[in-house]
PyMOL Python script that loads the backbone (N, CA, C, O; Angstrom):
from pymol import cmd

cmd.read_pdbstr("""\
ATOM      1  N   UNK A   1     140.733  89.658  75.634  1.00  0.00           N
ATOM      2  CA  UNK A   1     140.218  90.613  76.596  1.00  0.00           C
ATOM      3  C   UNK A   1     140.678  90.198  77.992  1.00  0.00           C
ATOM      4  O   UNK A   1     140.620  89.045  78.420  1.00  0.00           O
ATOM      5  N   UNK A   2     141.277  91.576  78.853  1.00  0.00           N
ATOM      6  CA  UNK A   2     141.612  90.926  80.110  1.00  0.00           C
ATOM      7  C   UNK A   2     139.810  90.563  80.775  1.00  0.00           C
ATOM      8  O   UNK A   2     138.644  90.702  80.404  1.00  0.00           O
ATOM      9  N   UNK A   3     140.458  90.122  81.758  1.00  0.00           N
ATOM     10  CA  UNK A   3     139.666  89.659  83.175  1.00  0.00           C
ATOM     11  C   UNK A   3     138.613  90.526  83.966  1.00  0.00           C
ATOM     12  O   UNK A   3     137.472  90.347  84.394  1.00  0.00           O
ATOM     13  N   UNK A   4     139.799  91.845  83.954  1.00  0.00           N
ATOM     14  CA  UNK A   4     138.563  92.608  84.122  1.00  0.00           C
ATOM     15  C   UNK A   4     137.881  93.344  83.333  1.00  0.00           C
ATOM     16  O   UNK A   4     136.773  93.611  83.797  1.00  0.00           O
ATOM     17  N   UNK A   5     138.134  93.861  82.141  1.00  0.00           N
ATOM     18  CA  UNK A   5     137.221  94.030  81.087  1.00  0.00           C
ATOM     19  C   UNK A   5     135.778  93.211  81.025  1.00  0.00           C
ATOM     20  O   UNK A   5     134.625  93.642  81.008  1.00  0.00           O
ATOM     21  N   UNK A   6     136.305  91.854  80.998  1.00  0.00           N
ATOM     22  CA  UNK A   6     134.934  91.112  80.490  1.00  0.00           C
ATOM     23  C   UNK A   6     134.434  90.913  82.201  1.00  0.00           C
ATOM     24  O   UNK A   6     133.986  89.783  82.399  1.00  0.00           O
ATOM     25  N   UNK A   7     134.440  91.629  83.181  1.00  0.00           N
ATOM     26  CA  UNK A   7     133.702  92.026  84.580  1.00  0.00           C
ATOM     27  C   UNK A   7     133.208  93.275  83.928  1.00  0.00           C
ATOM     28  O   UNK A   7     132.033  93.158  83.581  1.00  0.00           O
ATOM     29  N   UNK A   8     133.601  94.132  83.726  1.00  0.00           N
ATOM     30  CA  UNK A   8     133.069  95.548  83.502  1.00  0.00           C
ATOM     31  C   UNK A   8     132.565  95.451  82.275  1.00  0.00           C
ATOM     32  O   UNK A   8     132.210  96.575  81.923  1.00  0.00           O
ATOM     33  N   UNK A   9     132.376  94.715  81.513  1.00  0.00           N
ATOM     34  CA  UNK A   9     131.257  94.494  80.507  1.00  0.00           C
ATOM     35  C   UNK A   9     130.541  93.515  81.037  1.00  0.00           C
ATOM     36  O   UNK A   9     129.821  93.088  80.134  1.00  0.00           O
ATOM     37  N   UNK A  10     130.379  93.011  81.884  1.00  0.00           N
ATOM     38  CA  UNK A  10     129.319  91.777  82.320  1.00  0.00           C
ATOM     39  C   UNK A  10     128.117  92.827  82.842  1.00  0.00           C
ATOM     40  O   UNK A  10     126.934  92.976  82.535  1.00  0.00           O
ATOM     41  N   UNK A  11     129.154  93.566  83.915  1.00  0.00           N
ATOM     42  CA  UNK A  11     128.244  94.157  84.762  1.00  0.00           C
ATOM     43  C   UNK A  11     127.538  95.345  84.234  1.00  0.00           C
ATOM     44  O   UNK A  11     126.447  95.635  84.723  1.00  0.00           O
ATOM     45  N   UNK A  12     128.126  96.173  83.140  1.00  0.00           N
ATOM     46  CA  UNK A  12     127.307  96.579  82.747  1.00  0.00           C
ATOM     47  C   UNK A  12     126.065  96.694  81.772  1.00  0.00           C
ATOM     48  O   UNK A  12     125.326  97.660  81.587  1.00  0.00           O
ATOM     49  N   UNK A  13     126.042  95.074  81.039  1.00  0.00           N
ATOM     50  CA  UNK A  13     124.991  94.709  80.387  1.00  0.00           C
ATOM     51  C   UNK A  13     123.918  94.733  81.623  1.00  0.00           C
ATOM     52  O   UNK A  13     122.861  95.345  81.782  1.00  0.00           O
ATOM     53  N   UNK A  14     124.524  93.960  82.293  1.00  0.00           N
ATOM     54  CA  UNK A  14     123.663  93.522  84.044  1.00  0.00           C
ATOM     55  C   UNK A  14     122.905  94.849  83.952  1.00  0.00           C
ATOM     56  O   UNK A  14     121.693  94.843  83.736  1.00  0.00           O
ATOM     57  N   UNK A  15     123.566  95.946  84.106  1.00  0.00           N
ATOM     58  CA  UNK A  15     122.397  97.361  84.805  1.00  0.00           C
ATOM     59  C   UNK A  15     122.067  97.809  83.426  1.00  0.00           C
ATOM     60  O   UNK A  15     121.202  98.684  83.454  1.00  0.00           O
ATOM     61  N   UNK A  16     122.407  97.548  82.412  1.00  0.00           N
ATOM     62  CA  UNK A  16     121.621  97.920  81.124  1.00  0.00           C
ATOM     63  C   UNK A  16     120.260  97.070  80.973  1.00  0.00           C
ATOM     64  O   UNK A  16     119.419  97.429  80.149  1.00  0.00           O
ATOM     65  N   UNK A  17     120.075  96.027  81.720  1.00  0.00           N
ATOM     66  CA  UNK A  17     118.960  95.302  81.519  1.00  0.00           C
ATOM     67  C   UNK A  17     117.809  95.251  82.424  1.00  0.00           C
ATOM     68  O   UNK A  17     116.585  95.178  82.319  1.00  0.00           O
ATOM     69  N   UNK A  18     118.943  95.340  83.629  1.00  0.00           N
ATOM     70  CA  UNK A  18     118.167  96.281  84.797  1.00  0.00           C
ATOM     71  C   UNK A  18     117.262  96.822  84.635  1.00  0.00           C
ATOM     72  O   UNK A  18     116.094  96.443  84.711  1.00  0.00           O
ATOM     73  N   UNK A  19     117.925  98.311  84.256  1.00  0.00           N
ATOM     74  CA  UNK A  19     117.113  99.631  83.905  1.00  0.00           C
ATOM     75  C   UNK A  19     115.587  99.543  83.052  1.00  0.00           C
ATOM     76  O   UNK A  19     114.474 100.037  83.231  1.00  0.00           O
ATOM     77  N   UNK A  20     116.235  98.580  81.981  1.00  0.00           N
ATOM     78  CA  UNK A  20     115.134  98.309  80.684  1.00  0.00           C
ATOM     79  C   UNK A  20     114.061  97.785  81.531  1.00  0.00           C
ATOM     80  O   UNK A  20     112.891  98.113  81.336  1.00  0.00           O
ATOM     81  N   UNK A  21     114.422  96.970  82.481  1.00  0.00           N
ATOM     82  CA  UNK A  21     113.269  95.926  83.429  1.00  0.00           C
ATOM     83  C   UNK A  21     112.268  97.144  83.775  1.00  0.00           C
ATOM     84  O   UNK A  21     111.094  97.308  83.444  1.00  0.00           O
ATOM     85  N   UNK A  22     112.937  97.760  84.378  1.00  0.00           N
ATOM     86  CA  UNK A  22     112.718  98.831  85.323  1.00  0.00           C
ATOM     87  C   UNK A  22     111.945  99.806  85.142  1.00  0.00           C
ATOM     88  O   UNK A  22     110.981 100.204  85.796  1.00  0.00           O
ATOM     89  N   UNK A  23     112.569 100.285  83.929  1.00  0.00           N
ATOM     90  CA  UNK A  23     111.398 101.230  83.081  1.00  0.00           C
ATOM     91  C   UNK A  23     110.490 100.772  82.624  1.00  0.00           C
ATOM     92  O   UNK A  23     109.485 101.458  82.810  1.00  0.00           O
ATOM     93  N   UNK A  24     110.294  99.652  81.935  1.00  0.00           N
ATOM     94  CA  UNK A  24     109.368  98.808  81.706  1.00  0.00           C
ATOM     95  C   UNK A  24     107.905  98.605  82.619  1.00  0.00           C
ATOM     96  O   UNK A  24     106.758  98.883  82.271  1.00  0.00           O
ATOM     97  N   UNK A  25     108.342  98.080  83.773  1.00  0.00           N
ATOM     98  CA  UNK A  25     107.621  98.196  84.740  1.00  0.00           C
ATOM     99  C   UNK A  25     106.746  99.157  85.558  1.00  0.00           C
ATOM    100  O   UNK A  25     105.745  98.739  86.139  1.00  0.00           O
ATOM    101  N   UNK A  26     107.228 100.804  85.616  1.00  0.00           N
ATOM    102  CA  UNK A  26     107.242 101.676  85.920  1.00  0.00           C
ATOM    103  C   UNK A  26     106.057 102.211  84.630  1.00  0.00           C
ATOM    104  O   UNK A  26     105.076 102.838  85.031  1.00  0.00           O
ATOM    105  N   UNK A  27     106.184 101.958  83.207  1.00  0.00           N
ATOM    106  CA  UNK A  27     105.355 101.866  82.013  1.00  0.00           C
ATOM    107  C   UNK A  27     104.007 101.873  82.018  1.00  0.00           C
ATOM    108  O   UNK A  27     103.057 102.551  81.626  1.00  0.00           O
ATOM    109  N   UNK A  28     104.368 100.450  82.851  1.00  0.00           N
ATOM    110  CA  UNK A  28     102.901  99.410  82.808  1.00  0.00           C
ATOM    111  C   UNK A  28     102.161 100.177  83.547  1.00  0.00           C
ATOM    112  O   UNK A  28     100.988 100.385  83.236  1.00  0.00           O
ATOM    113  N   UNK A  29     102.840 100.835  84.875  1.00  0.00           N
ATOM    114  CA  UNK A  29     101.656 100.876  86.121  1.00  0.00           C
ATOM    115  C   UNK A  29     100.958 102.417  85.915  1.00  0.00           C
ATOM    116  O   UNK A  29     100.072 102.900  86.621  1.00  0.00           O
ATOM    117  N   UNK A  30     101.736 103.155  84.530  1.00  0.00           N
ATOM    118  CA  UNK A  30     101.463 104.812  84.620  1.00  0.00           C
ATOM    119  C   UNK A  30     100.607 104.766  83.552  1.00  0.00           C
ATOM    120  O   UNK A  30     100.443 103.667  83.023  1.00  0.00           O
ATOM    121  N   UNK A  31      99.808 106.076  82.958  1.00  0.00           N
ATOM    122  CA  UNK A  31      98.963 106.067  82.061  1.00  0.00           C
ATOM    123  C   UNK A  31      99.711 107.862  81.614  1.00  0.00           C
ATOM    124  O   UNK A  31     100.133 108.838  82.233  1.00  0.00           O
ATOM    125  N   UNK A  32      99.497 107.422  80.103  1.00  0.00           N
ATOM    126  CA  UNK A  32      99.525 108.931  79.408  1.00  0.00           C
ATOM    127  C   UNK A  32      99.113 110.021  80.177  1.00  0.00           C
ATOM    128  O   UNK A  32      98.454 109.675  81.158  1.00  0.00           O
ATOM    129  N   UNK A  33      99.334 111.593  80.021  1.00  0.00           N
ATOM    130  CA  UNK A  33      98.660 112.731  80.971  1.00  0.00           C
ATOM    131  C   UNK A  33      97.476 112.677  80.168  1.00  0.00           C
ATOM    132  O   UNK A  33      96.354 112.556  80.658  1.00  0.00           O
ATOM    133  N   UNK A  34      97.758 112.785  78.671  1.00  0.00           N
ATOM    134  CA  UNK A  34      96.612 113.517  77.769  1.00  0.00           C
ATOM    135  C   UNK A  34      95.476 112.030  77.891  1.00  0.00           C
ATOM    136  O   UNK A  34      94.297 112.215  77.590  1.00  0.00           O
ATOM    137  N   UNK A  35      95.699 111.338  78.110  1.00  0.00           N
ATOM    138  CA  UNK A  35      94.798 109.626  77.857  1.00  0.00           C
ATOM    139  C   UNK A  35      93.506 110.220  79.313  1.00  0.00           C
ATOM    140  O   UNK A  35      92.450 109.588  79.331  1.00  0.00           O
ATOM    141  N   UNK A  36      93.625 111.012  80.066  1.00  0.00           N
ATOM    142  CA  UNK A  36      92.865 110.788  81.581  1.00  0.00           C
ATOM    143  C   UNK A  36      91.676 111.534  81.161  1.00  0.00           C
ATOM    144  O   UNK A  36      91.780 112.593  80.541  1.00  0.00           O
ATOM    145  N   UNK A  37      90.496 110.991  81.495  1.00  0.00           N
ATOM    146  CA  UNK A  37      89.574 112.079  81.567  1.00  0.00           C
ATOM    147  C   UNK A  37      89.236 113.101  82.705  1.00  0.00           C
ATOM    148  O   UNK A  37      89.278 112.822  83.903  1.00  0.00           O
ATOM    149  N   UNK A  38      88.942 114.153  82.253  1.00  0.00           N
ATOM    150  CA  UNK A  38      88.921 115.278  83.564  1.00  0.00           C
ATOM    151  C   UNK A  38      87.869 115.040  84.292  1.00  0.00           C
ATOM    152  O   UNK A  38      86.767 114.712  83.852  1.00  0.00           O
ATOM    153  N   UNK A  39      88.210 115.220  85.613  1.00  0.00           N
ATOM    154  CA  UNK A  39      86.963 114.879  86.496  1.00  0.00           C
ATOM    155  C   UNK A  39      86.421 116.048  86.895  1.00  0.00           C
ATOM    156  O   UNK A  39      86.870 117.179  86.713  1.00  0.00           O
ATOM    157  N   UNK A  40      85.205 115.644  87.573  1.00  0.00           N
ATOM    158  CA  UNK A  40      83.977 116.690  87.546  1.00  0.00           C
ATOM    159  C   UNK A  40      84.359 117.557  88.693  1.00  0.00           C
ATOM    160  O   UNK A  40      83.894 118.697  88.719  1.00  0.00           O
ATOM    161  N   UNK A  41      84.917 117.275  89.363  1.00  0.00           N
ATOM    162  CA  UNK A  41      85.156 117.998  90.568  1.00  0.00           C
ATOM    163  C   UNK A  41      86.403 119.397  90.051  1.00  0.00           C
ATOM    164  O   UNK A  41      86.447 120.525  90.541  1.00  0.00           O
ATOM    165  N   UNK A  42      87.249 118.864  89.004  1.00  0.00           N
ATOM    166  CA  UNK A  42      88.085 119.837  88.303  1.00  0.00           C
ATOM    167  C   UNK A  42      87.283 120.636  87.535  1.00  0.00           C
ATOM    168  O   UNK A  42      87.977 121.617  87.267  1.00  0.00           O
ATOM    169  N   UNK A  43      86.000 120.780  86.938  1.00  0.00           N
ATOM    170  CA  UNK A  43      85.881 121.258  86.227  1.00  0.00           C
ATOM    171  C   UNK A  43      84.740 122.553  86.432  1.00  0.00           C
ATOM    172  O   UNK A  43      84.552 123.676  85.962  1.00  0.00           O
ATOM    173  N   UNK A  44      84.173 121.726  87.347  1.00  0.00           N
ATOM    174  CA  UNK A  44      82.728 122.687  87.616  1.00  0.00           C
ATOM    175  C   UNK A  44      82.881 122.435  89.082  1.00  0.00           C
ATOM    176  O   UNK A  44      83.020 121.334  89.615  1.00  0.00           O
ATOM    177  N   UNK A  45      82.817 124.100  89.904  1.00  0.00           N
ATOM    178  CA  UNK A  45      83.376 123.710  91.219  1.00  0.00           C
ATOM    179  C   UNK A  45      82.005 123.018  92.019  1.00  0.00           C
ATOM    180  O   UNK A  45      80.964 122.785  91.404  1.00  0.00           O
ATOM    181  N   UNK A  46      82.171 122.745  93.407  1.00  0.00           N
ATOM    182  CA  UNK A  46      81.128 122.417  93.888  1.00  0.00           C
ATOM    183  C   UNK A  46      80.408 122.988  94.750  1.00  0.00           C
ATOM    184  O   UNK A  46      80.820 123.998  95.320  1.00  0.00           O
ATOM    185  N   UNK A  47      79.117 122.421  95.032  1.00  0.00           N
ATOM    186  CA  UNK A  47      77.845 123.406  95.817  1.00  0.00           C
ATOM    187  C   UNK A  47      78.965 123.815  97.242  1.00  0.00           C
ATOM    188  O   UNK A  47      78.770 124.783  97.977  1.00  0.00           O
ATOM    189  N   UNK A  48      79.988 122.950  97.373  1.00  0.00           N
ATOM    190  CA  UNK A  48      80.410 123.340  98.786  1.00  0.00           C
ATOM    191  C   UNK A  48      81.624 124.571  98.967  1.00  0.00           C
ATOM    192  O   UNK A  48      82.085 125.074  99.991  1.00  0.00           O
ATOM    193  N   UNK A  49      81.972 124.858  97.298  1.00  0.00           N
ATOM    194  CA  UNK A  49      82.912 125.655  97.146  1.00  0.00           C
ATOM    195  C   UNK A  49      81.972 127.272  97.284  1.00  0.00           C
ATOM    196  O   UNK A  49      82.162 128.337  97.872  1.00  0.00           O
ATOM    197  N   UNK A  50      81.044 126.779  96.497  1.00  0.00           N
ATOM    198  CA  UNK A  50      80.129 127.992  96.042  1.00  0.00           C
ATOM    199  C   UNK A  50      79.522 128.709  97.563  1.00  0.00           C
ATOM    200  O   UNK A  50      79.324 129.833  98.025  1.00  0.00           O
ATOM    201  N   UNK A  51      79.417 127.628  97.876  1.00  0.00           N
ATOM    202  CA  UNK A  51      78.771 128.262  99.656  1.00  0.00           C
ATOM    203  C   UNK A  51      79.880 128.982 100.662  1.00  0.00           C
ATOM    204  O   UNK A  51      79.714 129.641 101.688  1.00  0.00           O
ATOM    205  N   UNK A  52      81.135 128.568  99.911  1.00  0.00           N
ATOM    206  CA  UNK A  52      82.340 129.376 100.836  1.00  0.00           C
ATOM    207  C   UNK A  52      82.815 130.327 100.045  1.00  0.00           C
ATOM    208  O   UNK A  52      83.460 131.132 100.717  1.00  0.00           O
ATOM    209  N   UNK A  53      82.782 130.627  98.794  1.00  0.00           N
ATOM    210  CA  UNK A  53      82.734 131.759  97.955  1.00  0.00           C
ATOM    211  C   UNK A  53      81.296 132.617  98.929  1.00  0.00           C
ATOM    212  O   UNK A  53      81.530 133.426  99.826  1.00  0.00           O
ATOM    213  N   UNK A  54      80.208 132.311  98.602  1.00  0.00           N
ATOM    214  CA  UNK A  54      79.274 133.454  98.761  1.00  0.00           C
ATOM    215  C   UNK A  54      79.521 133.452 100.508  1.00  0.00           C
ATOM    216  O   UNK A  54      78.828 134.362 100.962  1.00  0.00           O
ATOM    217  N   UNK A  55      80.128 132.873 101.409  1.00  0.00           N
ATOM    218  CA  UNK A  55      79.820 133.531 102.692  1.00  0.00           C
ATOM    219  C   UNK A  55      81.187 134.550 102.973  1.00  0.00           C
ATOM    220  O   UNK A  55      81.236 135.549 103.691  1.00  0.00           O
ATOM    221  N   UNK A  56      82.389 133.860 102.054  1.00  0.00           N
ATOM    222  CA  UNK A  56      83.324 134.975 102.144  1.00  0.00           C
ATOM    223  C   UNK A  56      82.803 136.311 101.201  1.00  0.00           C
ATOM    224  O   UNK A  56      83.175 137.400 101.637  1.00  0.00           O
ATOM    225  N   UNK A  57      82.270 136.323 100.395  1.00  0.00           N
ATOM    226  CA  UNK A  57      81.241 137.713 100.054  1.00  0.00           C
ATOM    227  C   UNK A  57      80.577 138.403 100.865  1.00  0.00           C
ATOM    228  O   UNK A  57      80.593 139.629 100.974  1.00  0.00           O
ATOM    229  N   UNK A  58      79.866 137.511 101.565  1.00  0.00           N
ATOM    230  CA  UNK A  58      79.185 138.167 102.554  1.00  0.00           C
ATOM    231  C   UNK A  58      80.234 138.791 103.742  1.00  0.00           C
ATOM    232  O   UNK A  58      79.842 139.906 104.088  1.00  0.00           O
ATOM    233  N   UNK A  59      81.320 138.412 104.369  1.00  0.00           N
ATOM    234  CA  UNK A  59      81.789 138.501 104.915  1.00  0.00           C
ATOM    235  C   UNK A  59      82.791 139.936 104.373  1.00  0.00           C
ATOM    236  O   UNK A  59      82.853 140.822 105.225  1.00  0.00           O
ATOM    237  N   UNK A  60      83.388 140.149 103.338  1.00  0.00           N
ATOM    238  CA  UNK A  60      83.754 140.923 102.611  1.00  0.00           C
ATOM    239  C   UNK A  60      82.570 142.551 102.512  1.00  0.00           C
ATOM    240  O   UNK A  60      82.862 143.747 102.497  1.00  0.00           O
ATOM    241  N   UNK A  61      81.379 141.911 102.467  1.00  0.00           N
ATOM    242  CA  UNK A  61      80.716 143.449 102.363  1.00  0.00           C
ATOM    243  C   UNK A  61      80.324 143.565 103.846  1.00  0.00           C
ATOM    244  O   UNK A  61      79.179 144.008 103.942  1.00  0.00           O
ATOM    245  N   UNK A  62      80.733 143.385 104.689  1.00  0.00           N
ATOM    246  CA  UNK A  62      80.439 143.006 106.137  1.00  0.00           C
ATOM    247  C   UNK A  62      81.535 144.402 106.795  1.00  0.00           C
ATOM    248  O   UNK A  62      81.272 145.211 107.684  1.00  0.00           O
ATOM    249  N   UNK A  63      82.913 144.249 105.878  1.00  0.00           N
ATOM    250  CA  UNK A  63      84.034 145.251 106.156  1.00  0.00           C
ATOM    251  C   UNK A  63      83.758 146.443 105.412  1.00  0.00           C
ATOM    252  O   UNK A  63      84.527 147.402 105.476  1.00  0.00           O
TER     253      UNK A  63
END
""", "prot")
cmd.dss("prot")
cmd.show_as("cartoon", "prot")
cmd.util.cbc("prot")
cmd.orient("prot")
């Protein structure tokens, strides 16, 4: 094998292992979508939403 062959296979094990690091890492710090539990604020709106719903109602039969 020339000289530079076994450079251009060095280097690209190099960023093949890289990457693996990389993704790896990136792995650790994320969590599944479906794994999360839904929070309460997504699900059931709140007293403070509800109070700007009913004053834009009010405001609506106002026109």
């Amino acid at each position: 094998m020339k000289r530079s062959k076994k450079i251009f296979v060095a280097v690209g094990l190099v960023f093949i292992v890289a990457t693996i690091i990389v993704g790896y890492d990136i792995s650790r710090k994320t969590s599944f979508p479906g794994s999360k539990k839904y929070l309460k604020e997504s699900i059931a709106p709140s007293d403070i939403d509800t109070a700007q719903n009913k004053d834009m109602a009010d405001t609506l039969k106002l026109n």
